[in-house]
N, C-alpha and C positions, 0 to 999 in steps of 0.2 A: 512487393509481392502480394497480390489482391488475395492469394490461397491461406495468409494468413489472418484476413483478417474476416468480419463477417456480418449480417445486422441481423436483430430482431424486429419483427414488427409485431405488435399487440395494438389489436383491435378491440375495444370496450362497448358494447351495446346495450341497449336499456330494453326496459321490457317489452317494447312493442317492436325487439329485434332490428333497431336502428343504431346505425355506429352514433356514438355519440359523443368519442373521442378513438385519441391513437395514439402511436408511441414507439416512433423506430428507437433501438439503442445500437450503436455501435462498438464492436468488442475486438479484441485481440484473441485470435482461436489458442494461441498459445500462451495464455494467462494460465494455464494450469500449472504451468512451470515452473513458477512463482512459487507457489502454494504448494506442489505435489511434485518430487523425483521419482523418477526409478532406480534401482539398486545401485547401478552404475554411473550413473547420472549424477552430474552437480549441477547449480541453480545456475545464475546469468552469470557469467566471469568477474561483472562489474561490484556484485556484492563482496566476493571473496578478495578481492583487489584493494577492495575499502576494507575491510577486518583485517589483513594483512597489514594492510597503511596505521590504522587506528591502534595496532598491537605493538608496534615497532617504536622504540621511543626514538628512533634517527628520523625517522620519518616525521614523525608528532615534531621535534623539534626543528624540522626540514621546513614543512608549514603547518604552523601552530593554529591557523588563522580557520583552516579546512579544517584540523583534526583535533585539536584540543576544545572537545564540548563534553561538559559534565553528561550530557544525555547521552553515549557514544560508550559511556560507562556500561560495563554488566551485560555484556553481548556474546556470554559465554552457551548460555542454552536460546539457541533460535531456531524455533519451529519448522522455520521455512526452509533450515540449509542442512541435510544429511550429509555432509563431509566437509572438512577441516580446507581453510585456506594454506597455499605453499608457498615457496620461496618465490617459485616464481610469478607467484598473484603480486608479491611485493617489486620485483622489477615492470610488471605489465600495470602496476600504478602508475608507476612514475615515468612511464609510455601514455598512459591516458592523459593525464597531467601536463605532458610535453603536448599532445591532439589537442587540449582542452587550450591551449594557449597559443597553439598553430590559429589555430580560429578564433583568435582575440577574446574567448569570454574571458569576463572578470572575475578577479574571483570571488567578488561574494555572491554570482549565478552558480560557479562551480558550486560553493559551500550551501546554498540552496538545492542543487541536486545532489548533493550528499546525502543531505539532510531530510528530505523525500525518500532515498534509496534504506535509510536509516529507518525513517518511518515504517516502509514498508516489511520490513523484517520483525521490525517489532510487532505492528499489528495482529501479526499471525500470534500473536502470544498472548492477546486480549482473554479476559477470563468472562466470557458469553453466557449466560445460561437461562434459563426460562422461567418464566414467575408464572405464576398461578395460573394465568388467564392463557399458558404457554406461548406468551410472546415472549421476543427474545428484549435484555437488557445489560446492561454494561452499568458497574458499581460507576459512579462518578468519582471517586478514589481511587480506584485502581491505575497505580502507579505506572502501569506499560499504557493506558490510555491518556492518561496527564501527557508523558513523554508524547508519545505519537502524537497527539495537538499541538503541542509545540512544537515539533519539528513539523508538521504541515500547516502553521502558523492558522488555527484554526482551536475555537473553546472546544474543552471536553466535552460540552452538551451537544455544539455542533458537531462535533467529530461522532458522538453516541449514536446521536438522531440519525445521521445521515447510512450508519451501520444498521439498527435497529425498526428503522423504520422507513415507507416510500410515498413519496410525494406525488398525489394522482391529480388530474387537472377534469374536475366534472364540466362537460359545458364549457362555456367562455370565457368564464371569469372563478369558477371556484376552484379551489385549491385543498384538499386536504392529505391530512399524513394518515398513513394506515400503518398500527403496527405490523412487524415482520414476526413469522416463526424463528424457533431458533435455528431451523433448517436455513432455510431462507437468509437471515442475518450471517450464515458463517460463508453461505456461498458470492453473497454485497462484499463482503470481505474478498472473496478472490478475486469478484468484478474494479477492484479496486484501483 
């Protein structure tokens, strides 16, 4: 459905008003979703499906392999999800589960898109805030960003960088990073 989804283009010009680079991004219009409910509203089925799974010790013991990870720990207060997963999140698991193996993946792609869906929950938990110069940065200890590098199999510095800052292409061949606002860095975060 083309209505959901959308691009950006940003055009760069230099001082004699000539482009001098560009930069489509393609996005999901409905990324807010992720990040932001309405009163009524719950987030994607698939997260609550997974906290159900991960809460359930028949479950955990059902498949160990998907749901027993130290990181998967402490998913009690998550930013990103105003309401409580139900029983029946835990039966429409082990529906996706059954879809997930109608279609031959294996399971260490399943447990790798867990483990993304993990990430991104956690993410929104990151503790952002501005230094002096009010760019945005991210403690390299902060325990919810340890986690989320590791389940996106990716360092905390890259995981930081890639939040905190954007990579612009001057011309041909240069390359540099501009810090981001804190503004800026929380909404990388939704573009995620």
């Amino acid at each position: 459905n083309s209505s959901r989804f959308g691009k950006w283009v940003e055009l760069y010009v230099n001082r004699q008003k000539i482009i001098s680079s560009a930069n489509i991004s393609h996005y999901l219009l409905e990324k807010s979703r992720v990040t932001h409910q309405n009163k009524d509203e719950r987030n994607y089925h698939i997260f609550y499906q997974l906290l159900a799974a991960i809460n359930n010790k028949d479950m955990v013991n059902k498949y160990p392999s998907l749901l027993d990870n130290p990181l998967y720990k402490d998913l009690k207060s998550l930013k990103y999800l105003n309401k409580t997963y139900t029983s029946n999140d835990l039966k429409q698991f082990e529906q996706t589960i059954n879809d997930f193996k109608s279609l031959n993946f294996p399971m260490e792609d399943i447990k790798t898109i867990f483990n993304c869906l993990i990430g991104i929950l956690k993410i929104g938990n990151l503790k952002i805030k501005a230094n002096k110069r009010d760019n945005a940065e991210i403690a390299f200890d902060d325990v919810d960003l340890i986690a989320c590098a590791s389940l996106f199999q990716v360092s905390p510095l890259q995981l930081a960088q890639a939040i905190t800052s954007e990579t612009r292409t001057m011309g041909r061949k240069s390359i540099i990073s501009v810090p981001l606002s804190l503004a800026a860095s929380i909404n990388t975060i939704g573009a995620l």
